[in-house]
N, C-alpha and C positions, 0 to 999 in steps of 0.2 A: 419700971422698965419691963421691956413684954419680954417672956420669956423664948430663948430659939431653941427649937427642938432641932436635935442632933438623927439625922436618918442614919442607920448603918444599913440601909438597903441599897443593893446595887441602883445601879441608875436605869432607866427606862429604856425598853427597848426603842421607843421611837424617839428619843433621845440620840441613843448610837448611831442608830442608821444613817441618816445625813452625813455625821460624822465621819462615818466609816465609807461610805459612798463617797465621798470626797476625795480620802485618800488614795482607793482605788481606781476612781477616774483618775488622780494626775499623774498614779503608779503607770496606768495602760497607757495613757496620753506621752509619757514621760519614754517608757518602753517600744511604743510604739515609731517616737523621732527619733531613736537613738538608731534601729531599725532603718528608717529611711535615710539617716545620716550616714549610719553604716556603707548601706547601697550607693548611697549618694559618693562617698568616698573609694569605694572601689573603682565604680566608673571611671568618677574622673582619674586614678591611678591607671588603670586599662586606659584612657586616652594620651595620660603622660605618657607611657610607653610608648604609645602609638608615635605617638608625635617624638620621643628623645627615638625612635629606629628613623622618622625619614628625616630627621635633622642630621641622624650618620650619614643616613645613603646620602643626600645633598651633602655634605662634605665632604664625602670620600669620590662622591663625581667632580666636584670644581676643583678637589685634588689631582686626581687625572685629569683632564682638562685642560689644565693650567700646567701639568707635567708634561701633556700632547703638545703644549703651544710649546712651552719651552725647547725641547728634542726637535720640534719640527721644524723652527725658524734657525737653520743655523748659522745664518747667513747677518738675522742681526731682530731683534725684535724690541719692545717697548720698553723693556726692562733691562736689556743689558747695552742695548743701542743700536744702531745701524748703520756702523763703522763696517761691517761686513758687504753691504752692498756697494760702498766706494771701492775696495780692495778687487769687487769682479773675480774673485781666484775663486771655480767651484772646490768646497771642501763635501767631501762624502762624509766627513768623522762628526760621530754627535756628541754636540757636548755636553760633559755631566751637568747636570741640575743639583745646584746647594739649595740647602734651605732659606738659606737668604735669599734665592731668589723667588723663592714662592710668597710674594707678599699677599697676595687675595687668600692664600691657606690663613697665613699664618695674621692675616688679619681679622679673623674671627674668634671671637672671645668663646664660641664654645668647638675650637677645632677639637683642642689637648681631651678636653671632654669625652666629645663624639668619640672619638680614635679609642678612647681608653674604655669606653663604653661597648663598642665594638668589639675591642679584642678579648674582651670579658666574654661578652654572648660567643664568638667564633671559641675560644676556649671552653666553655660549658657546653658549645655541643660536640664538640672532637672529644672530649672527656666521658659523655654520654654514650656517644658511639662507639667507642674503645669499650666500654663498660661491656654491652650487649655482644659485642664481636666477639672478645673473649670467651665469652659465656660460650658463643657457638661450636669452637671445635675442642673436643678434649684428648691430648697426645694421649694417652694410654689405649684407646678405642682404636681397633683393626679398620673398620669401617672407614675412619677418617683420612686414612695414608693418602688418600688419591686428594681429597680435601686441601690437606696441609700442603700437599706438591702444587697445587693450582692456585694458594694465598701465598707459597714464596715465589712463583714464577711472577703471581700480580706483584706483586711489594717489589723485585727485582726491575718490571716493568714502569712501574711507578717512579721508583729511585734513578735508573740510570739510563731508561729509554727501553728498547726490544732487550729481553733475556739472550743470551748468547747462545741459547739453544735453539734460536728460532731466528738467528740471522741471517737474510741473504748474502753468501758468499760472494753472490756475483755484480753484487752494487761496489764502486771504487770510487773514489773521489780524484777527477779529474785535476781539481784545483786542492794543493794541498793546504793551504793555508785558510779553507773553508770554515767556518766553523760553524755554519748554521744547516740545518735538514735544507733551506730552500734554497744555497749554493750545491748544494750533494747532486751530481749528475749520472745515469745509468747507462 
């Protein structure tokens, strides 16, 4: 029997190299799609969004819409009938809209979605904005008095129409049972 000689020498350098060049190409190759997949995934995330905001806007128009058709036929339309135009009697009064009757809303499988997605983002930026607002005036500073008198008059203006310090005395309502600005006469 032929005898085998036992090496305790490392192994060769041109031995390793292929080796080691191997794993390094599939290391970078490997690093490098994760990279592009990376990217690749963000994108397409950035176009989900893109696409889940005008799948709200498109539901919250055929929501209005479909709200205008309803209040504006009152006389009789496709959905609750047109028993109203035999009767000939003009009514002025609009009628409420139930949800039952919005069957185009409430026929889309990603109405509840949209809506709930929407009030998310409108929530996140009223929350935002409140954020920074606050930041801007701080009661203890002299400086701001005049500041704070012109964000309560806005917010009073905001809430319940003109400030009471800024109304004209000499507008009356001719008709008292008005209740909108475009019945109000001077």
């Amino acid at each position: 029997m032929p005898e085998v000689k036992k090496e305790d020498s490392p192994p060769k350098a041109a031995d390793a190299t292929p080796k080691d060049t191997v794993d390094d190409t599939s290391a970078k190759i490997t690093a490098e799609t994760l990279k592009d997949a990376e990217k690749e995934l963000q994108d397409l995330l950035t176009r989900k969004r893109q696409v889940d905001r005008n799948l709200a806007s498109l539901e919250a128009s055929i929501y209005a819409f479909e709200g205008s058709y309803l209040e504006d036929t009152n006389q009789g339309n496709i959905i609750r009938g047109f028993d109203g135009y035999l009767a000939s009697r003009p009514t002025h009064k609009r009628p409420k809209v139930s949800e039952n009757d919005r069957i185009f809303s409430n026929s889309s499988s990603t109405y509840q979605k949209a809506l709930e997605a929407k009030g998310r983002e409108e929530q996140y930026s009223v929350g935002y904005e409140d954020m920074y607002q606050d930041r801007s005036v701080t009661p203890l500073s002299s400086t701001n008095k005049g500041t704070l008198k012109k964000k309560r008059l806005k917010a009073a203006t905001v809430r319940g129409g003109t400030p009471p310090a800024y109304r004209n005395p000499k507008k009356a309502r001719l008709n008292p049972t008005a209740d909108t600005e475009e019945e109000v006469e001077v």
